[in-house]
N, C-alpha and C positions, 0 to 999 in steps of 0.2 A: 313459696315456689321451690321444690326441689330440684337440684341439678340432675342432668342425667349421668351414671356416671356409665362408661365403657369398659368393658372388660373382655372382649374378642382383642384377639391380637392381630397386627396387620397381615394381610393375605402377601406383601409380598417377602418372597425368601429371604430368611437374615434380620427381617426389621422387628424388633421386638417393641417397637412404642403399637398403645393401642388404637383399635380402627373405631374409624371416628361416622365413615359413612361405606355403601360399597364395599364395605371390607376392607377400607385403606387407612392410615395415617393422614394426619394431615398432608403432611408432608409430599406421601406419595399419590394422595389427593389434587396438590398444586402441579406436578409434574402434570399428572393427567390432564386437568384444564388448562395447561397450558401447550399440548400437544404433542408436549417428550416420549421419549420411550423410556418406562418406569428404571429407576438406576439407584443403587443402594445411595440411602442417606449420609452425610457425613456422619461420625462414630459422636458419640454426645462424652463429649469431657467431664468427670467426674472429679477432678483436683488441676490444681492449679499448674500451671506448665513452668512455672520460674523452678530453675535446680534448688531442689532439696526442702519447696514448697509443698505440704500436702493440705493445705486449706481447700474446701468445697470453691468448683469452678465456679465463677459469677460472669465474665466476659471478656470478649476476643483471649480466650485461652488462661485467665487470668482469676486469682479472686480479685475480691473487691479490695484487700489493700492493694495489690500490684496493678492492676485494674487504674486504680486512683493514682499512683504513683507513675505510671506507663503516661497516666493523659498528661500529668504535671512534667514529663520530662525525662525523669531519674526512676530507676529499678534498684533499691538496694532490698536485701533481705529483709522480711518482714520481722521486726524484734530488734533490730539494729540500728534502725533511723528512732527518732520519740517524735511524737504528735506535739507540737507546740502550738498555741493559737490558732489551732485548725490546719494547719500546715506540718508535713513533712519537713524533720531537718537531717539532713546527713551529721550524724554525732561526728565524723572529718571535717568538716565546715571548721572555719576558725571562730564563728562568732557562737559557736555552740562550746567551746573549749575554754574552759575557764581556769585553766592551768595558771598561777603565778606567772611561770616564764610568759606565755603566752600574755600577759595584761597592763595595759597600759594607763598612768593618773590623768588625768584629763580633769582643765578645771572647766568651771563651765560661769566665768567671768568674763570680762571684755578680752578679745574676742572669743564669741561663743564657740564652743568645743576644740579648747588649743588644750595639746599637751604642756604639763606642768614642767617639764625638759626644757621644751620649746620658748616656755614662759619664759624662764627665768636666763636663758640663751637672749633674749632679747631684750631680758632686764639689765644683763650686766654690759650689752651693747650698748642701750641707752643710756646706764651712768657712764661709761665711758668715752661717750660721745660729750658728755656735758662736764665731765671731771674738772675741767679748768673756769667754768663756769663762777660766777662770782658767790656768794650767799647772800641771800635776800638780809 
């Protein structure tokens, strides 16, 4: 079965999507069933509205990264966050920063996930608590 395709343009002024019945758009088809008086369509977005984005629009003004990014919460420029395990990370985030300064030893012995600082802070407490302690 072939589709039909359209190729009149809509009959009213300015709207350049094509007429689908009537002479109209869909668009300016729904007004009319709906009993408006016909009224220019919003203008159709062709890139994306974040500054300095020019990716093809995908939705509410958006591509689809910023799109996905918008629903998740955070807006950073596309190219500057990385995709990790399906998620957005802000390369800002500390847990994406793997700087030296930035990082911490952590053993992962009784108890589980103490820093190795920590450890040993509580090692020299503990013999010092038992220092006079007799020997077995």
């Amino acid at each position: 079965m072939q589709k039909r395709r359209y190729s009149k343009p809509c009959q009213f002024k300015g709207c350049y999507a094509n007429a689908k019945a009537h002479g109209l758009c869909t668009g300016h088809l729904d007004q009319r069933a709906r009993g408006k008086e016909l009224a220019p369509l919003k203008p159709r977005r062709d890139v994306c509205d974040f500054p300095g984005c020019g990716r093809k629009h995908f939705a509410y003004g958006y591509c689809r990264a910023h799109r996905e990014q918008m629903r998740k919460g955070r807006l950073v420029p596309v190219g500057q966050g990385r995709r990790r395990n399906d998620r957005w990370v802000d390369p800002k985030a500390i847990k994406s920063d793997n700087r030296p300064g930035n990082l911490e030893l952590w053993t992962s012995h009784q108890p589980k996930g103490a820093r190795v600082a920590d450890m040993l802070a509580w090692c020299r407490w503990f013999i010092g608590q038992y220092s006079e302690a007799p020997a077995w």
